[in-house]
PQR file with spaces between the fields and no chain letter, atoms N, CA, C, O and H, PARSE charges and radii, in Angstrom:
ATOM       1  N    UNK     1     -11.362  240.100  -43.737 -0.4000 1.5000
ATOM       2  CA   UNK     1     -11.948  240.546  -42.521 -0.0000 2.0000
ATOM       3  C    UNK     1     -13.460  240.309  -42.541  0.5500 1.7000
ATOM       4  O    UNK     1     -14.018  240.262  -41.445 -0.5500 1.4000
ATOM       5  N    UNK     2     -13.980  240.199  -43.329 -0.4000 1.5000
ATOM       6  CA   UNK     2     -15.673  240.534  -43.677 -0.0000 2.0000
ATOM       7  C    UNK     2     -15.961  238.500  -43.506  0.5500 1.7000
ATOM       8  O    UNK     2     -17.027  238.011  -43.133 -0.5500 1.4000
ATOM       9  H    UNK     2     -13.526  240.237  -44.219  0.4000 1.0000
ATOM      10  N    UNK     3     -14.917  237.822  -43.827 -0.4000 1.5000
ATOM      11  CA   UNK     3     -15.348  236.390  -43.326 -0.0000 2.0000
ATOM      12  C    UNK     3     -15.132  236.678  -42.056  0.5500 1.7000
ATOM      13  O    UNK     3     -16.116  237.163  -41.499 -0.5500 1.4000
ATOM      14  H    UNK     3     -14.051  238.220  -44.130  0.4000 1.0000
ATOM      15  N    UNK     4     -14.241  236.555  -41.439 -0.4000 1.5000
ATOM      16  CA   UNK     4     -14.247  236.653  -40.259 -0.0000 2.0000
ATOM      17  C    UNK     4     -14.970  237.025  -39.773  0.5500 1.7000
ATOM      18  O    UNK     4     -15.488  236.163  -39.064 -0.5500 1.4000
ATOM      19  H    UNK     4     -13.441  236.160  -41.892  0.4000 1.0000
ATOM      20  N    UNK     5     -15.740  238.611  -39.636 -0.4000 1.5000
ATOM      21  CA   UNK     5     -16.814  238.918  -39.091 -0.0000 2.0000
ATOM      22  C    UNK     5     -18.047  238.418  -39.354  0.5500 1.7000
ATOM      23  O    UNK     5     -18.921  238.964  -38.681 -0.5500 1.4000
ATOM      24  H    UNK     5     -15.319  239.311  -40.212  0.4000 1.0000
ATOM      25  N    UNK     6     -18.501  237.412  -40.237 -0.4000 1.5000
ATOM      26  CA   UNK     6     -19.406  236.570  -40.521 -0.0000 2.0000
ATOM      27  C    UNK     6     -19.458  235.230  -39.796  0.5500 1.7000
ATOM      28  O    UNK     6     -20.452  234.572  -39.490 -0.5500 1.4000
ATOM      29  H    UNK     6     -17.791  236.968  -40.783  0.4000 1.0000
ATOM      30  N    UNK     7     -18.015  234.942  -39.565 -0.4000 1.5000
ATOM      31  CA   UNK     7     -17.798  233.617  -39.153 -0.0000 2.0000
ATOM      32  C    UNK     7     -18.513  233.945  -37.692  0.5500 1.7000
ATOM      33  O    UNK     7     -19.518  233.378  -37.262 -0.5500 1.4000
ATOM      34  H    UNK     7     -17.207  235.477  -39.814  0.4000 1.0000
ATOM      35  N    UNK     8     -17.770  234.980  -37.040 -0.4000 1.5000
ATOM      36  CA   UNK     8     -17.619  235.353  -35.708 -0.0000 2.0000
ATOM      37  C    UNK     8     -19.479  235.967  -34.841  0.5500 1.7000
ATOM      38  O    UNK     8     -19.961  235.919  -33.710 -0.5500 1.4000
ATOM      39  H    UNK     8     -16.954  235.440  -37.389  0.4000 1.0000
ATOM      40  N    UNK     9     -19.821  236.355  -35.875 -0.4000 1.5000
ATOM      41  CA   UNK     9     -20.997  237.268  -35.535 -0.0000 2.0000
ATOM      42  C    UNK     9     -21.301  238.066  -34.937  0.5500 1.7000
ATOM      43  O    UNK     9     -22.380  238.395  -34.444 -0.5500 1.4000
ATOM      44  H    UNK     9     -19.429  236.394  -36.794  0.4000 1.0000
ATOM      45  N    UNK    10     -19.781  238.682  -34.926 -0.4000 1.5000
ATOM      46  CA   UNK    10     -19.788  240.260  -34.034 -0.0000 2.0000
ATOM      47  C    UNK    10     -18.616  241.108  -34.687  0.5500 1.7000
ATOM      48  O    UNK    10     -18.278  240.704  -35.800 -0.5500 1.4000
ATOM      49  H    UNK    10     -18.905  238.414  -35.326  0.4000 1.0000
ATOM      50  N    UNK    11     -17.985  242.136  -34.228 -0.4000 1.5000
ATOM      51  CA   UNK    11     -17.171  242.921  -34.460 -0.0000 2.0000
ATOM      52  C    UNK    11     -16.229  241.685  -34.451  0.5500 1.7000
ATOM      53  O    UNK    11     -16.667  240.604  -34.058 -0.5500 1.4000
ATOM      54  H    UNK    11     -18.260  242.465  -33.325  0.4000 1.0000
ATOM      55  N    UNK    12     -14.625  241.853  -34.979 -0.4000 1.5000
ATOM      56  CA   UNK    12     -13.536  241.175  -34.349 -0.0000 2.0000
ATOM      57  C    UNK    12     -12.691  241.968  -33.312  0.5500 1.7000
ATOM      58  O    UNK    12     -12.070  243.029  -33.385 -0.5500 1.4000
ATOM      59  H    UNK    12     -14.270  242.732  -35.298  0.4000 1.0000
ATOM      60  N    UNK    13     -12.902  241.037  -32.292 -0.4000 1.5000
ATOM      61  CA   UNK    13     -12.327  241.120  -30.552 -0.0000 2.0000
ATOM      62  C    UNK    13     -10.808  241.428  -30.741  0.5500 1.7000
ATOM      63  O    UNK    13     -10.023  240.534  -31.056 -0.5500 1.4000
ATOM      64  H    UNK    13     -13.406  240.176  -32.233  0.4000 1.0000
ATOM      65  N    UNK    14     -10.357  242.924  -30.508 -0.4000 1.5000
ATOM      66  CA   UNK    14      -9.135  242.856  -30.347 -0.0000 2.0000
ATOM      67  C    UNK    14      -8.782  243.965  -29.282  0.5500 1.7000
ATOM      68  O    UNK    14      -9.568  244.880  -29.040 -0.5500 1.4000
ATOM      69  H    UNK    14     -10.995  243.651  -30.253  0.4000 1.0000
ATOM      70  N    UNK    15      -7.206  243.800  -28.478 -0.4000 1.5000
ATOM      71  CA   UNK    15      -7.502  244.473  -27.451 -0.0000 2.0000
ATOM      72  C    UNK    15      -5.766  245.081  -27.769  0.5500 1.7000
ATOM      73  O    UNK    15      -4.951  244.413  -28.405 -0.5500 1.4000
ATOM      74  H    UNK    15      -6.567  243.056  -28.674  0.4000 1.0000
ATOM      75  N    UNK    16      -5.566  246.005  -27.371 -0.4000 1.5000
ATOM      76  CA   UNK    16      -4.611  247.329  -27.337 -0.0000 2.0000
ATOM      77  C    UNK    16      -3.397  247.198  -26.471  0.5500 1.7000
ATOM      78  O    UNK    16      -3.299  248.140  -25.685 -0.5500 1.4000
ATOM      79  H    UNK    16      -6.228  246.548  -26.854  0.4000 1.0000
ATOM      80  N    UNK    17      -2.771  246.613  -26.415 -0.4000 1.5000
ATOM      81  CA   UNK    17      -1.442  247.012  -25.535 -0.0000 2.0000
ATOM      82  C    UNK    17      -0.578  247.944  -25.322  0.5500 1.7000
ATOM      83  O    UNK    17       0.499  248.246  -25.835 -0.5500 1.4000
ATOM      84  H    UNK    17      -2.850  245.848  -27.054  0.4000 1.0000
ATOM      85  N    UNK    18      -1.342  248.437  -24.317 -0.4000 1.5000
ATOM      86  CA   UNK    18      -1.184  250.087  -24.013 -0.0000 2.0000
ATOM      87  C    UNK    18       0.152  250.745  -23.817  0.5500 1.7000
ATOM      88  O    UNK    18       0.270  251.971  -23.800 -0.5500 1.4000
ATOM      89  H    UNK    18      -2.217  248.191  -23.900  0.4000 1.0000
ATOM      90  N    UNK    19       1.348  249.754  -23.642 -0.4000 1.5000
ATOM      91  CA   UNK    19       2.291  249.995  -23.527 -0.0000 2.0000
ATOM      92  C    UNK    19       3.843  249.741  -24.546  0.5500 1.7000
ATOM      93  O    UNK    19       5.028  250.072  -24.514 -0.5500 1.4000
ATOM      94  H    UNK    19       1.252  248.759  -23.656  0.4000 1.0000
ATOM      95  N    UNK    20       2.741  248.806  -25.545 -0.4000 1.5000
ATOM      96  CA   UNK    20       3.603  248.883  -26.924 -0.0000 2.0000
ATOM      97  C    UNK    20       2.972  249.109  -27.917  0.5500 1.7000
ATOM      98  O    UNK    20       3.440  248.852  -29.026 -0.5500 1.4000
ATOM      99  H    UNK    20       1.778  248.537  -25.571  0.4000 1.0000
ATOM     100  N    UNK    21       1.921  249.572  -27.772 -0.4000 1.5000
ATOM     101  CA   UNK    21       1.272  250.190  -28.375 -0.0000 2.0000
ATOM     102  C    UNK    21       0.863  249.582  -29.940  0.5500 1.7000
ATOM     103  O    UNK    21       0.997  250.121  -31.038 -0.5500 1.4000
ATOM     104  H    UNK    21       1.541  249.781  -26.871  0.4000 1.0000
ATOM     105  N    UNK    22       0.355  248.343  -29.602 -0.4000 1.5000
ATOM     106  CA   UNK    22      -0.112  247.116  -30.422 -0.0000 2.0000
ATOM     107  C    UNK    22      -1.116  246.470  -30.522  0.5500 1.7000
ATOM     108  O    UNK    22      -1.536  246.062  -29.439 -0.5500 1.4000
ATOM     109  H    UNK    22       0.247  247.905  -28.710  0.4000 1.0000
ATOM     110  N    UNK    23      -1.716  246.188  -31.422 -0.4000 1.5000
ATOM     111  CA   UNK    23      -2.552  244.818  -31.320 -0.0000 2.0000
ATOM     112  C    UNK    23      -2.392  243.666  -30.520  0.5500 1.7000
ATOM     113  O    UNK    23      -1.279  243.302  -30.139 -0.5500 1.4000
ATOM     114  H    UNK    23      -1.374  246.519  -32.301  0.4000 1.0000
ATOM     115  N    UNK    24      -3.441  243.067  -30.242 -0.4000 1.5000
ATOM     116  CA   UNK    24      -3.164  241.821  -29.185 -0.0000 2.0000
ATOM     117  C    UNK    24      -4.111  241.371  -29.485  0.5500 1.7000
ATOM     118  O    UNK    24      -5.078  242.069  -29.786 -0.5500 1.4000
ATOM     119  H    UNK    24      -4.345  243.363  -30.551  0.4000 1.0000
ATOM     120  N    UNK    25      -4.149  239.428  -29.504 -0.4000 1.5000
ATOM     121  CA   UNK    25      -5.499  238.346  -29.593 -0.0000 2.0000
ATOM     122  C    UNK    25      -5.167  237.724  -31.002  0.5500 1.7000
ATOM     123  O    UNK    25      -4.188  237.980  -31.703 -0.5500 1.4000
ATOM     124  H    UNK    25      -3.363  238.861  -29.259  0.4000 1.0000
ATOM     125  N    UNK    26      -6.070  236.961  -31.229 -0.4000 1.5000
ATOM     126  CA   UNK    26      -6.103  236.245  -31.476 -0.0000 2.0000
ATOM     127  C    UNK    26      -6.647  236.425  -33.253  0.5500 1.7000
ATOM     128  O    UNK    26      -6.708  235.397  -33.928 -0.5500 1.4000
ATOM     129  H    UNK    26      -6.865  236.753  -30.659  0.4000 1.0000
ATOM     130  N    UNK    27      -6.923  237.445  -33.729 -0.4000 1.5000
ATOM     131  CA   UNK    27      -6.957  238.163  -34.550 -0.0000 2.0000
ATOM     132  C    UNK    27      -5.895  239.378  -34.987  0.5500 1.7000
ATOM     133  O    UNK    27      -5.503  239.844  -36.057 -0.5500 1.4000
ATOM     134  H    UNK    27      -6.874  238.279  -33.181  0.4000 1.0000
ATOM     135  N    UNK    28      -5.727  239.551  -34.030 -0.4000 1.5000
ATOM     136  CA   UNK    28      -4.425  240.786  -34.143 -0.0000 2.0000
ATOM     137  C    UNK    28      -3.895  241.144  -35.491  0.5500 1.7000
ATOM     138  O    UNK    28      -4.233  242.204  -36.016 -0.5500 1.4000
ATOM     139  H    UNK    28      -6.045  239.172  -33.161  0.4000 1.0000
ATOM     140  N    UNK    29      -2.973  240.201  -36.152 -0.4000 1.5000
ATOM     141  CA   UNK    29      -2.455  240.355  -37.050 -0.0000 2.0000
ATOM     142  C    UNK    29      -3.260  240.820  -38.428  0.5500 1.7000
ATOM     143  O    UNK    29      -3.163  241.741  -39.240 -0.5500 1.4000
ATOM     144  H    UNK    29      -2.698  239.340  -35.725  0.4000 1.0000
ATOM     145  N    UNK    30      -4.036  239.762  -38.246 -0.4000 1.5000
ATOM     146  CA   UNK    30      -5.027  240.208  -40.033 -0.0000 2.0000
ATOM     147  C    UNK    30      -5.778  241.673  -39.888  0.5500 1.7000
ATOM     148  O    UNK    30      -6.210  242.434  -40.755 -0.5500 1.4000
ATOM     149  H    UNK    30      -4.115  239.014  -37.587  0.4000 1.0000
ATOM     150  N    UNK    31      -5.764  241.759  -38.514 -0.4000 1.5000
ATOM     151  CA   UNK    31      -7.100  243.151  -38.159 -0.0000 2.0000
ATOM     152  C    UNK    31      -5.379  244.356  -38.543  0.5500 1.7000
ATOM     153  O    UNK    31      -5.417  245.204  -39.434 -0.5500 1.4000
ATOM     154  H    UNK    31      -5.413  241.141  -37.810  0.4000 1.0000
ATOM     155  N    UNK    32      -4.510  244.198  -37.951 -0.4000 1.5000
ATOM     156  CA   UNK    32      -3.453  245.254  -38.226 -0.0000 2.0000
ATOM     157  C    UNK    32      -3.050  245.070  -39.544  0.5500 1.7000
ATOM     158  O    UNK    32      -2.135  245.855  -39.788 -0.5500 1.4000
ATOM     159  H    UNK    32      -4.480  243.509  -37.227  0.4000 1.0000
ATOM     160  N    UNK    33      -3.346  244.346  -40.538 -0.4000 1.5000
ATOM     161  CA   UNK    33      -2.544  243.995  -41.793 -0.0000 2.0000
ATOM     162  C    UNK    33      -3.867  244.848  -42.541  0.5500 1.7000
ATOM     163  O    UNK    33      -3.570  245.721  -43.357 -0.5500 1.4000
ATOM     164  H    UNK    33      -4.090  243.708  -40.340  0.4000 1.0000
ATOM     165  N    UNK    34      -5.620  244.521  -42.185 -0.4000 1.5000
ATOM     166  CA   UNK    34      -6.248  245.420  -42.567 -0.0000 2.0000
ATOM     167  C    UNK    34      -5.995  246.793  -42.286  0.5500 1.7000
ATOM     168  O    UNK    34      -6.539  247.413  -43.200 -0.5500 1.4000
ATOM     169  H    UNK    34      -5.862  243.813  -41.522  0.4000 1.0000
ATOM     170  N    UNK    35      -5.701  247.227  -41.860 -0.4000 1.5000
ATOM     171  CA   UNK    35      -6.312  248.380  -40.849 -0.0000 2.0000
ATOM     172  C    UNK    35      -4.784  249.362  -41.985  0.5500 1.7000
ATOM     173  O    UNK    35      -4.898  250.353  -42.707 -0.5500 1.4000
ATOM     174  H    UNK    35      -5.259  246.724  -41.118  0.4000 1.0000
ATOM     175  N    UNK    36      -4.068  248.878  -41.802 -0.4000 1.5000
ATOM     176  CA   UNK    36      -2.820  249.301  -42.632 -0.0000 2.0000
ATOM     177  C    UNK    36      -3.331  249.409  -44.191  0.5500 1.7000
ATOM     178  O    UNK    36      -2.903  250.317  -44.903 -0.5500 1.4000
ATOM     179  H    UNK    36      -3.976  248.073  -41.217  0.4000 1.0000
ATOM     180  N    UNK    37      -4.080  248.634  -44.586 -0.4000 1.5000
ATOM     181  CA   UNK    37      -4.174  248.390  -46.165 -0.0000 2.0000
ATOM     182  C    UNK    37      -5.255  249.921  -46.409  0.5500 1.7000
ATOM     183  O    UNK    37      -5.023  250.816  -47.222 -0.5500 1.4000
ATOM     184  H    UNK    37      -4.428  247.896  -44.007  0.4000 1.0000
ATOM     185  N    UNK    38      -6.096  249.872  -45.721 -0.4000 1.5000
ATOM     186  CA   UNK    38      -7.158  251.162  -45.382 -0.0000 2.0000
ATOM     187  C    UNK    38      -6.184  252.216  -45.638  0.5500 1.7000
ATOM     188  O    UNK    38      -5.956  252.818  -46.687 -0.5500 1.4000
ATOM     189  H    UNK    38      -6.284  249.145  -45.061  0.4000 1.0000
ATOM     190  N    UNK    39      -5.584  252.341  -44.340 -0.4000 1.5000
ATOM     191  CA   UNK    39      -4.819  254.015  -44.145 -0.0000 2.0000
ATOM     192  C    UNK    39      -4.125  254.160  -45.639  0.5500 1.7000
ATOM     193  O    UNK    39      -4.215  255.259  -46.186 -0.5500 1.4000
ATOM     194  H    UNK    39      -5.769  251.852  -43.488  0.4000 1.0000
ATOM     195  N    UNK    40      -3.283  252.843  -46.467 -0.4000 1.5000
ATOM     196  CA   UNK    40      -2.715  253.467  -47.460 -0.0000 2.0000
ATOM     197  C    UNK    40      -3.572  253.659  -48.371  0.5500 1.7000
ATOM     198  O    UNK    40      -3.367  254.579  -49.164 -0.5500 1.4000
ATOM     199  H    UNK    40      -3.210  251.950  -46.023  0.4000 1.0000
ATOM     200  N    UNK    41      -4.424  253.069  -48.460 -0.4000 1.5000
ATOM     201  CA   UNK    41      -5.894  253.364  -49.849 -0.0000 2.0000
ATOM     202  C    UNK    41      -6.857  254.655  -49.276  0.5500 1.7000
ATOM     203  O    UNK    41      -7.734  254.957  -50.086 -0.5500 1.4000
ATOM     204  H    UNK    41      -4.590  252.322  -47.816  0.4000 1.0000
ATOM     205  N    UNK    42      -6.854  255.196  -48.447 -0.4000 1.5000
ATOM     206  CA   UNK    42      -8.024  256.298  -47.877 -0.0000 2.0000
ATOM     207  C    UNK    42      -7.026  257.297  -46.772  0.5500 1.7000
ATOM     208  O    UNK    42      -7.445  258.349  -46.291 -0.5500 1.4000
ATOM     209  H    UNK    42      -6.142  254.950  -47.789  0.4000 1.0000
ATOM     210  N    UNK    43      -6.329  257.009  -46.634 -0.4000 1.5000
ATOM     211  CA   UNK    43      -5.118  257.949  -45.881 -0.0000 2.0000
ATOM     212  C    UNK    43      -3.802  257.943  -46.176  0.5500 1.7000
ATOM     213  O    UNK    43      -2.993  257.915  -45.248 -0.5500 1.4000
ATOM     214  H    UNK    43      -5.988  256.154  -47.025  0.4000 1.0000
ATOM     215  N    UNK    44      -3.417  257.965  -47.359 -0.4000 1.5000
ATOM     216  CA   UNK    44      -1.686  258.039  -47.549 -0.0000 2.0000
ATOM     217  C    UNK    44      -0.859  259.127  -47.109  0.5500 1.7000
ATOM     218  O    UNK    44      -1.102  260.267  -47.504 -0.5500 1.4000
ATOM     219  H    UNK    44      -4.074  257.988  -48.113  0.4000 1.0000
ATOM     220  N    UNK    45       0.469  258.791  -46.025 -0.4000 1.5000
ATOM     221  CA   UNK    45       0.725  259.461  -45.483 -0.0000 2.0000
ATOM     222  C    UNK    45       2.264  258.835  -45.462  0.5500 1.7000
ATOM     223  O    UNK    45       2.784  257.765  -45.145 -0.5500 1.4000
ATOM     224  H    UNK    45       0.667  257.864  -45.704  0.4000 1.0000
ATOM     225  N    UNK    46       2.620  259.915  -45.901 -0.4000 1.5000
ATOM     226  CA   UNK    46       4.164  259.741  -45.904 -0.0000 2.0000
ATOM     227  C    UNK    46       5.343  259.994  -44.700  0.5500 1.7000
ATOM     228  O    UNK    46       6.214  259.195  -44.358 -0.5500 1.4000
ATOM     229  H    UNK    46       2.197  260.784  -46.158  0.4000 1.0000
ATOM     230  N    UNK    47       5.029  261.700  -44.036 -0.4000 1.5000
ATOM     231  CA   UNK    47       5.942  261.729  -42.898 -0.0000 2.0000
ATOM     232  C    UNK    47       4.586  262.280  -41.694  0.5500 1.7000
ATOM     233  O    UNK    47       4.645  263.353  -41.094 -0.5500 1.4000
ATOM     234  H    UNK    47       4.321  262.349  -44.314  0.4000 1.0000
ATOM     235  N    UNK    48       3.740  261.540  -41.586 -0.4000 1.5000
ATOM     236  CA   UNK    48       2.474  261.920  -41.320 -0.0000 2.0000
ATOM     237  C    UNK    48       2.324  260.902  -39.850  0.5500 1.7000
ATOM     238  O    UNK    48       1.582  259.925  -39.956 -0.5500 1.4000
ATOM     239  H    UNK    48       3.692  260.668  -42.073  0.4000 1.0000
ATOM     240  N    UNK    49       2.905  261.099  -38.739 -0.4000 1.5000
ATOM     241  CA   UNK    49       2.159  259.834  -37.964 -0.0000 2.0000
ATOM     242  C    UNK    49       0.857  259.520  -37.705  0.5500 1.7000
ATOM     243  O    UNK    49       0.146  260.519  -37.811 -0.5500 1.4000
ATOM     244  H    UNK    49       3.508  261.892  -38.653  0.4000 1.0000
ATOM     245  N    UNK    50       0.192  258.421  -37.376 -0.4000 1.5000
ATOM     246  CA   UNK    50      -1.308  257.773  -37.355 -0.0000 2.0000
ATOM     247  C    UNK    50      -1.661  258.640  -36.708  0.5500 1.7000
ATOM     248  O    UNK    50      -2.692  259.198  -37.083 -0.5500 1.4000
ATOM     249  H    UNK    50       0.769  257.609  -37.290  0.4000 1.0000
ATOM     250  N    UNK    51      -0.804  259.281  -35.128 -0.4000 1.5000
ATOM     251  CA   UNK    51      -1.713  259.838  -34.259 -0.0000 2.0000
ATOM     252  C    UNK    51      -1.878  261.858  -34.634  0.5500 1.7000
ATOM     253  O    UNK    51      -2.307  262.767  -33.925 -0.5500 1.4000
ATOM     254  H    UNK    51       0.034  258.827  -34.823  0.4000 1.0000
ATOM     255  N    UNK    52      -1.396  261.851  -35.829 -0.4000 1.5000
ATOM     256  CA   UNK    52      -1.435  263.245  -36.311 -0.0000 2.0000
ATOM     257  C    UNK    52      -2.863  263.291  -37.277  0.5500 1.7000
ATOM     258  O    UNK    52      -3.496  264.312  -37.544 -0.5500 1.4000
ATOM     259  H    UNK    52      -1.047  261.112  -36.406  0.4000 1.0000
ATOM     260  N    UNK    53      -3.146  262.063  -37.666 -0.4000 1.5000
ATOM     261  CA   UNK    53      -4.282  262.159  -38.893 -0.0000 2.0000
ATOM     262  C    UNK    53      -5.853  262.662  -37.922  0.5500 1.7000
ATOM     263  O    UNK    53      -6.324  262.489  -36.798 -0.5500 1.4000
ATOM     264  H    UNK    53      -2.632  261.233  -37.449  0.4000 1.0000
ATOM     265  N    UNK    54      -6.146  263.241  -38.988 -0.4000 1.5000
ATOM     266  CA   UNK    54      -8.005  263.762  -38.427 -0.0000 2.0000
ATOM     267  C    UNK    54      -8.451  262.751  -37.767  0.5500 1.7000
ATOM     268  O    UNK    54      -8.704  261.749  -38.435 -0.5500 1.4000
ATOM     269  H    UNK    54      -5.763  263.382  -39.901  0.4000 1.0000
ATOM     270  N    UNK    55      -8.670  262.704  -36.363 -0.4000 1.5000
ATOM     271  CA   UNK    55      -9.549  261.944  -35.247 -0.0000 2.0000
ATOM     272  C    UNK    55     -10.764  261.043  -36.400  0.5500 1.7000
ATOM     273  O    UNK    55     -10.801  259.829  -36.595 -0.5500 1.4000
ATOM     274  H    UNK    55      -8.465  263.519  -35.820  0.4000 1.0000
ATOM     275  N    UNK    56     -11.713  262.177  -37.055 -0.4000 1.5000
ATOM     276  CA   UNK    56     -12.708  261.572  -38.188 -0.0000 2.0000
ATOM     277  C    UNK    56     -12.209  260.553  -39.312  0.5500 1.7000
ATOM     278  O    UNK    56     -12.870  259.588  -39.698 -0.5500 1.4000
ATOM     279  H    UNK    56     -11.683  263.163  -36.897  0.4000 1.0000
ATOM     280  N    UNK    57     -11.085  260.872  -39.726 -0.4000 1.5000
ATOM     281  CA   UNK    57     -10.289  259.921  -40.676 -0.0000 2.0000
ATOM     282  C    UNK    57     -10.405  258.594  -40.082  0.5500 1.7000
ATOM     283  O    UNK    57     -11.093  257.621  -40.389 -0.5500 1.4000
ATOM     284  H    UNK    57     -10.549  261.656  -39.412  0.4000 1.0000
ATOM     285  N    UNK    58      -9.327  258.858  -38.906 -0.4000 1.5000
ATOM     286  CA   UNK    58      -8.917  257.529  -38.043 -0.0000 2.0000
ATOM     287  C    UNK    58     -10.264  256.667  -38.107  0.5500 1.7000
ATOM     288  O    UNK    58     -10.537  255.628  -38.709 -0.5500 1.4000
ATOM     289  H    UNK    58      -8.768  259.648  -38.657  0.4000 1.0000
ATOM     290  N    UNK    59     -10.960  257.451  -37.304 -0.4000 1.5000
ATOM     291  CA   UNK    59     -12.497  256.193  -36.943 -0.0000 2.0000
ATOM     292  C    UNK    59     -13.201  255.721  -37.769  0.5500 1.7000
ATOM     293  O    UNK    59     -13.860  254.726  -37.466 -0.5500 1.4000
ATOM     294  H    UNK    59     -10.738  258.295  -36.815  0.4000 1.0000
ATOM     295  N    UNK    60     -13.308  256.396  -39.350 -0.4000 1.5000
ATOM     296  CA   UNK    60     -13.387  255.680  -40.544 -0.0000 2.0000
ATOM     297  C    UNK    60     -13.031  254.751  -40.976  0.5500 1.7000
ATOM     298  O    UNK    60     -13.732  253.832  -41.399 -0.5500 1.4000
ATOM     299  H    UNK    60     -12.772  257.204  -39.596  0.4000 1.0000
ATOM     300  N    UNK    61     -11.498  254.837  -40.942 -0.4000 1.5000
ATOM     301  CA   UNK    61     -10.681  253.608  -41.312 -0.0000 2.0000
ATOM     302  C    UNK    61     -11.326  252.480  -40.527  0.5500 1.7000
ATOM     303  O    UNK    61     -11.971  251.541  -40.993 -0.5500 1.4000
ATOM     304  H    UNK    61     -10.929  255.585  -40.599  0.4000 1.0000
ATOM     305  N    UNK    62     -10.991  252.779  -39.027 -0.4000 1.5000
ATOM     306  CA   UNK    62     -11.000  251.479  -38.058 -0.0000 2.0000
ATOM     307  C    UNK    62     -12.552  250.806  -38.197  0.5500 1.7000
ATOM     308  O    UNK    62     -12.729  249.606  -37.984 -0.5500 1.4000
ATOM     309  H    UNK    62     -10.467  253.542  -38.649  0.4000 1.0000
ATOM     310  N    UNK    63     -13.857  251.886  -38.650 -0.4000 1.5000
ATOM     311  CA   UNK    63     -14.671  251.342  -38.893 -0.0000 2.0000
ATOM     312  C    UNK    63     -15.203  250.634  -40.402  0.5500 1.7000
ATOM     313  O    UNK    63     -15.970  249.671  -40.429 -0.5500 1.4000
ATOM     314  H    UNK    63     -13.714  252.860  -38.824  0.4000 1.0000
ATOM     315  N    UNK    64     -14.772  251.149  -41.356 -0.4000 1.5000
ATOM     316  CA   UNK    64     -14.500  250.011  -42.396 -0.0000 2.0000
ATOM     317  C    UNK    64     -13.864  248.695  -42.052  0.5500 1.7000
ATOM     318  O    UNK    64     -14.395  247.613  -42.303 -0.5500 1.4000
ATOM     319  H    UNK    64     -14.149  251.931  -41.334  0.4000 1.0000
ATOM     320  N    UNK    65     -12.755  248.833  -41.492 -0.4000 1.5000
ATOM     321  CA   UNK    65     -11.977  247.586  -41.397 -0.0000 2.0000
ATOM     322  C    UNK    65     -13.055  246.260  -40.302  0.5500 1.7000
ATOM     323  O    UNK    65     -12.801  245.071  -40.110 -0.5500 1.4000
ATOM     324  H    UNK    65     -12.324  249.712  -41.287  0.4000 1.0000
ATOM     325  N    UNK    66     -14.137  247.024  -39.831 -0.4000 1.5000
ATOM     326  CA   UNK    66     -15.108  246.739  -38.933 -0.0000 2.0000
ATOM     327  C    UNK    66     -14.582  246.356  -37.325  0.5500 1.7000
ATOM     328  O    UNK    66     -15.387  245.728  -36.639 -0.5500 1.4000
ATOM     329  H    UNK    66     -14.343  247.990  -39.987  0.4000 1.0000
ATOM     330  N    UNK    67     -13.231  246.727  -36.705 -0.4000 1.5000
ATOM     331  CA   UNK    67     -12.650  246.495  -35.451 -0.0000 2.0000
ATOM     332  C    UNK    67     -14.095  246.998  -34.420  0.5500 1.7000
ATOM     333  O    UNK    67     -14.403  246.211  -33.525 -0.5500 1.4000
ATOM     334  H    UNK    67     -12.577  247.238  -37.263  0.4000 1.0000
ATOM     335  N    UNK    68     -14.601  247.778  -34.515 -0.4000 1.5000
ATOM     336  CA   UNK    68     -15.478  248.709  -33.819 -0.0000 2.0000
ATOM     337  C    UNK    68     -17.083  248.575  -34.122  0.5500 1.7000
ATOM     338  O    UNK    68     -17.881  249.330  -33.567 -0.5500 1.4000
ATOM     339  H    UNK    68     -14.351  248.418  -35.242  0.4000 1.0000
């Protein structure tokens, strides 16, 4: 991710599909394959859904992974 955001020279552009509740673009995949590797190294959660974890957690993650 950290090439990418070098390559790119901004955040990486990804946009939400609000109704399946997914990644979308052209990055999508590597930004969700990060973003997953985070939650299990800094949030392990077993019967825990994403949208149950601390609001503060969440925006950590997503901002390491640098989406934001």
């Amino acid at each position: 991710m950290d090439k990418v955001r070098k390559e790119l020279g901004h955040p990486i552009p990804v946009d939400i599909n609000r109704v399946a509740w997914k990644l979308v673009g052209d990055h999508s995949t590597a930004v969700a394959a990060a973003l997953g590797e985070q939650i299990r190294d800094h949030a392990p959660v077993q019967d825990i859904r994403w949208k149950v974890i601390d609001f503060g957690i969440r925006e950590s993650i997503i901002v390491r992974v640098g989406v934001i």
